[in-house]
N, C-alpha and C positions, 0 to 999 in steps of 0.2 A: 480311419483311425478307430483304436477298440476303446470303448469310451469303459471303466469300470465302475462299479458299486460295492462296494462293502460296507458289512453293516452289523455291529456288535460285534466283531471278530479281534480277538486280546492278541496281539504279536509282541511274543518274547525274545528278548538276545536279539533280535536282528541287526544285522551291519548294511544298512543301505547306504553304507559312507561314498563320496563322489558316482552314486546311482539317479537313474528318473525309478523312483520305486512303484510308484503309481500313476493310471491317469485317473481320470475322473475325481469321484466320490468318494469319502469315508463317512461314513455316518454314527454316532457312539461308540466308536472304535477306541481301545484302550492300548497303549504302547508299554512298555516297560523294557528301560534299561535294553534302549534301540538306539543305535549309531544315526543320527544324520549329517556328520562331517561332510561337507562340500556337498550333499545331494541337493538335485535338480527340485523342488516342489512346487515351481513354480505352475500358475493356473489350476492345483489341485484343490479341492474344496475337503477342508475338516469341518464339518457341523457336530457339533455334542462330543467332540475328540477330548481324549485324558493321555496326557505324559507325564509317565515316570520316570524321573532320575534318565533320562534321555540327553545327548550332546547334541546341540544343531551347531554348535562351531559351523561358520560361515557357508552357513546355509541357504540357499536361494527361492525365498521367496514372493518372484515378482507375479504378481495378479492371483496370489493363493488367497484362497476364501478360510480364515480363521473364524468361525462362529460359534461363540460357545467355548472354545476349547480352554485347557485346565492344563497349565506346567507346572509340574510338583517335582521338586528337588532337581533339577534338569538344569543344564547349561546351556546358555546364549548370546553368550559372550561375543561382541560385535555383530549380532543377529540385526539386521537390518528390515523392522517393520512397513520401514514408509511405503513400502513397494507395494505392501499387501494388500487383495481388496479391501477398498472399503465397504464393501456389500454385507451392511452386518455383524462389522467386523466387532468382537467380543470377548476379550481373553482376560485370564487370571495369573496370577503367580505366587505360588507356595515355595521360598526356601528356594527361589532359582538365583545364580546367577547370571545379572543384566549388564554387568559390564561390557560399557562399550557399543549398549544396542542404541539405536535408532529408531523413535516413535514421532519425527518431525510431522505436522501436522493431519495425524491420525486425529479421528475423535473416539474419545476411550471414557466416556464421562461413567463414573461407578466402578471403575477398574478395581481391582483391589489387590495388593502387592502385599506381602506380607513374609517376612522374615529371608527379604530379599538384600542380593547386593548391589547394586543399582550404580556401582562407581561411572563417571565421564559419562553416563549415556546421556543422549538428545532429545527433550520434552519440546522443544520450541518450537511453537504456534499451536500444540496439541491442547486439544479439548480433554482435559482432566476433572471439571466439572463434578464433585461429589466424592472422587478417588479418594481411595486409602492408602496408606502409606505405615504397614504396620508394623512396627522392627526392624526398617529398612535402613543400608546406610547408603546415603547419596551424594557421597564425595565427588567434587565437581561436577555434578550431575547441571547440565544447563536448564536453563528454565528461563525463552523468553519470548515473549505477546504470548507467552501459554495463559489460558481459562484456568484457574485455579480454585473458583468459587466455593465454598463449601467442601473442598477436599481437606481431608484432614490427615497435619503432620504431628500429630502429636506423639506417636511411639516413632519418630523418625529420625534420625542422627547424620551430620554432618553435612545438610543441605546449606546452598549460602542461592539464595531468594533475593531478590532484587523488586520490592512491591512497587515500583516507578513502573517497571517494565512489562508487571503480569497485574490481570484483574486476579484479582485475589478476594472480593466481600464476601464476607462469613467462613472464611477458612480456618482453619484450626490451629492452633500452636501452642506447644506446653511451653511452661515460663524459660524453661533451659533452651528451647529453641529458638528462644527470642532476638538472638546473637545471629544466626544464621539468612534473618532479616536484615541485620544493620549491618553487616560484613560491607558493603559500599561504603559507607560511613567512617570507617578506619577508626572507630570507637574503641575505647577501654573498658570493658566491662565486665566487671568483677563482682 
């Protein structure tokens, strides 16, 4: 098997849609406005990788190495993380859509999400630990025995938080999200 290395190399337009695009390695490789619909990545290692405006639509990433990598404006909608290694495993998200992804017990503590759409996806049992959460909206987004320590929902919208269920000490919350706390509760709060 031909094992590859790439390393600072920008691929643009590409349609690696239902392909194995690579084996091995990427190393600070930068993507833009690259098809991954239905591609194989599985067992690939991204270390220091940047995606632009990229679709992973139902993507296969079982035992891929994410380290470091950066999704800016990119789709990953039903992206299924759980699979991924955990060796290091490290990601960001600018402006992605996460509807419907799957981070069941990853640990992701300091993640930072920011001006994401985060609808239905699976936080539960995840290490969130410090995560940001910034302009996100988290419509039914699950959340449960998830670490929540010190993450902070303060720029977040339409999460509903169940603090029975998650450690949650020193986590964050502006006063208008305070609701999305008590939503078990079947409160009226106005």
């Amino acid at each position: 098997m031909n094992i590859e290395r790439h390393e600072q190399k920008t691929f643009e337009r590409e349609n690696f849609s239902e392909k194995r695009p690579f084996e091995g390695e990427l190393i600070a490789c930068t993507f833009n406005a690259c098809d991954f619909t239905k591609s194989n990545l599985a067992g690939i290692s991204f270390v220091e990788c940047v995606f632009n405006s990229c679709n992973f639509s139902a993507t296969n990433l079982k035992d891929t190495r994410l380290q470091h990598a950066k999704f800016k404006d990119s789709k990953l909608m039903g992206v299924d993380f759980t699979h991924c290694s955990n060796f290091l495993f490290a990601v960001t998200f600018e402006g992605c859509n996460l509807n419907y992804a799957s981070f069941m017990r990853k640990k992701m503590k300091k993640t930072v999400f920011s001006d994401c759409t985060i609808q239905e996806a699976n936080f539960s049992e995840t290490d969130l630990g410090g995560a940001t959460f910034d302009d996100c909206d988290l419509n039914n987004a699950t959340f449960f025995r998830t670490n929540l320590e010190a993450a902070d929902f303060r720029h977040a919208r339409h999460f509903q938080i169940d603090p029975t269920q998650n450690t949650m000490k020193k986590a964050k919350f502006s006063r208008s999200g305070l609701a999305g706390l008590l939503a078990k509760f079947n409160l009226d709060i106005g």
